[in-house]
C-alpha positions as CSV (number, residue, x, y, z in Angstrom):
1,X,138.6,142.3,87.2
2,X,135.6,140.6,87.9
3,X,134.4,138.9,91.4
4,X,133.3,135.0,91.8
5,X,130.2,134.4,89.8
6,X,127.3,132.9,92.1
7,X,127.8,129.7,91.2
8,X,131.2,129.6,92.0
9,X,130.6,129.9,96.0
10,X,131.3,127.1,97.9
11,X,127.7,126.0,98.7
12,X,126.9,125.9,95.2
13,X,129.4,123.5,93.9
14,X,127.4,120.7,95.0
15,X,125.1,119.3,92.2
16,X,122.1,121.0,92.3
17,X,119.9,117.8,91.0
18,X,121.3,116.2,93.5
19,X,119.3,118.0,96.1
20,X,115.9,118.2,94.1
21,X,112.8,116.1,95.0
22,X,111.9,114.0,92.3
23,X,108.5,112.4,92.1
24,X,107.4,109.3,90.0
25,X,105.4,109.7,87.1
26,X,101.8,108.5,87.1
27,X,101.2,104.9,86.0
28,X,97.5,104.7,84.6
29,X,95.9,101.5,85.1
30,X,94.7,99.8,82.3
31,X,90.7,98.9,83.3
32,X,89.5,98.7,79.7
33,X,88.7,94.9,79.2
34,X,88.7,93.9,83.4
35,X,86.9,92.4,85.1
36,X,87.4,93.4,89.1
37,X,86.6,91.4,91.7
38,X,83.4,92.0,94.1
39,X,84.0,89.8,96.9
40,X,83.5,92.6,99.6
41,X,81.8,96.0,99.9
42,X,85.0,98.0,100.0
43,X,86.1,96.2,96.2
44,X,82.5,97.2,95.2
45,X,82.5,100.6,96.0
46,X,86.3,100.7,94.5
47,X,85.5,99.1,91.8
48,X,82.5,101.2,91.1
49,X,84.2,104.9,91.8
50,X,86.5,103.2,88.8
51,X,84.0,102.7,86.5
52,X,82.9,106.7,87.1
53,X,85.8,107.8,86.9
54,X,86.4,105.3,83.2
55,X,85.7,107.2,80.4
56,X,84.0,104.1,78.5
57,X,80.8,101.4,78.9
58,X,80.5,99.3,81.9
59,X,78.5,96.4,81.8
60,X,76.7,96.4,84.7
61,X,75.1,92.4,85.8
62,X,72.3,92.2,88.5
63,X,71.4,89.7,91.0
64,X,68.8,89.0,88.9
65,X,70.8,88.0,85.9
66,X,70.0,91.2,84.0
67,X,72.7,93.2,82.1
68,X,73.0,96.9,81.4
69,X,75.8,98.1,78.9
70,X,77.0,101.8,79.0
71,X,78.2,105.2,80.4
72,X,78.1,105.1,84.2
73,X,77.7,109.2,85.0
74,X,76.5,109.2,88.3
75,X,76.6,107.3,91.7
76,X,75.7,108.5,95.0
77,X,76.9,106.6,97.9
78,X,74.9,106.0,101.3
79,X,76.0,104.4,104.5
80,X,74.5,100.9,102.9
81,X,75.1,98.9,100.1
82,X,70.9,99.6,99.4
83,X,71.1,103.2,99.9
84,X,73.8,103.6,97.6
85,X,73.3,103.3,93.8
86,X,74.8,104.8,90.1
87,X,72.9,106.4,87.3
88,X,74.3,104.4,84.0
89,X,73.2,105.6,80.1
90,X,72.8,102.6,78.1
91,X,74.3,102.7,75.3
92,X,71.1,100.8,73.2
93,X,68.7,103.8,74.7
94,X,68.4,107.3,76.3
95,X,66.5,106.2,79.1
96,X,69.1,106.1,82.2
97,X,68.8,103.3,84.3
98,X,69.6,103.7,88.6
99,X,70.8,100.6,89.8
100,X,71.4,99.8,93.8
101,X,74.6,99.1,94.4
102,X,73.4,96.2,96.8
103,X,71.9,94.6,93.4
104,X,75.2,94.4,91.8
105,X,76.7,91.2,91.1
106,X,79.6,91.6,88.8
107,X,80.8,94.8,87.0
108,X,83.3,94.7,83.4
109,X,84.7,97.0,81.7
110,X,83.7,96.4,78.4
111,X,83.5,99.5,76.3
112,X,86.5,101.3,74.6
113,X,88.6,104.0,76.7
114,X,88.1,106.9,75.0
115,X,90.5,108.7,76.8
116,X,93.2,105.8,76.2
117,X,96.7,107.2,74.8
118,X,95.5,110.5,75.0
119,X,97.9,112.2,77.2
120,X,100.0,115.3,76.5
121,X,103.0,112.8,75.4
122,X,101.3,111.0,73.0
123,X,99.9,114.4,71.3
124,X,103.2,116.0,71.3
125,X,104.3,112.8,69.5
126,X,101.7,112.5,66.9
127,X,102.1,116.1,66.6
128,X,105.9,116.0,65.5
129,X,105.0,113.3,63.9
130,X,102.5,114.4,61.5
131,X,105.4,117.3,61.0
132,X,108.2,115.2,59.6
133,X,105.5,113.2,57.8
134,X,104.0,116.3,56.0
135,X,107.7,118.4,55.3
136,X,106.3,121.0,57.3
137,X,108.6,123.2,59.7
138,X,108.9,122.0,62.6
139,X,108.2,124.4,65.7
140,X,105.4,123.9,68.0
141,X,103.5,127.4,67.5
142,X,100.0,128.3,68.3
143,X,97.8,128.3,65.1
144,X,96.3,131.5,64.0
145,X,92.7,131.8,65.7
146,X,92.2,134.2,62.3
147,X,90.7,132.2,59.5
């Protein structure tokens, strides 16, 4: 004879998942194509910690009317709008191009994501995918590092 199994106590017999935090995925904002709004300082320096974190060309119009087109890499933010600026690689030239934050007049984001879609999801997908597609086994094992 065997005694209660440890699921079988009385505190346990409660639903388990019905205890458990669960968060919310992440929902990525799409910025590829946008345009954001720089009526303040505060949607500026959004706006532009968006385009360093976006992993494609920004196009970048001064005051001035000039435009520069490419990968913003680096910014550096001071107490002012003039002491604040970002680093951006055009994508016509190597020369990088610093631009003062208080010269901004509009920001897009014009390039291509190139991180779009790329999440572990999508390459487990396209990796079963590619699977069925070629008659190939399907298990998800680590390819040989031995060539």
């Amino acid at each position: 004879m065997t005694g209660p199994r440890h699921a079988d106590r009385p505190e346990h017999r409660t639903a388990a998942a019905d205890h458990l935090e669960v968060a919310p995925g992440t929902q990525h904002q799409t910025l590829q194509g946008s345009i954001p709004e720089l009526a303040t300082e505060v949607e500026l320096r959004e706006a532009l910690e968006k385009a360093f974190d976006y992993r494609g060309d920004v196009t970048v119009t001064r005051k001035d009317g000039t435009k520069v087109e490419g990968y913003l890499f680096d910014r550096v933010e001071g107490p002012t709008l003039a002491t604040s600026f970002a680093r951006i690689l055009p994508k016509d030239s190597n020369q990088r191009v610093k631009v003062s934050y208080a010269d901004i007049a509009a920001l897009a984001f014009t390039g291509k994501d190139t991180a779009a879609g790329k999440s572990w999801e999508a390459w487990v997908r396209k990796y079963w995918e590619k699977k069925e597609k070629s008659g190939e086994s399907l298990s998800l094992q680590p390819e040989s590092l031995e060539e």
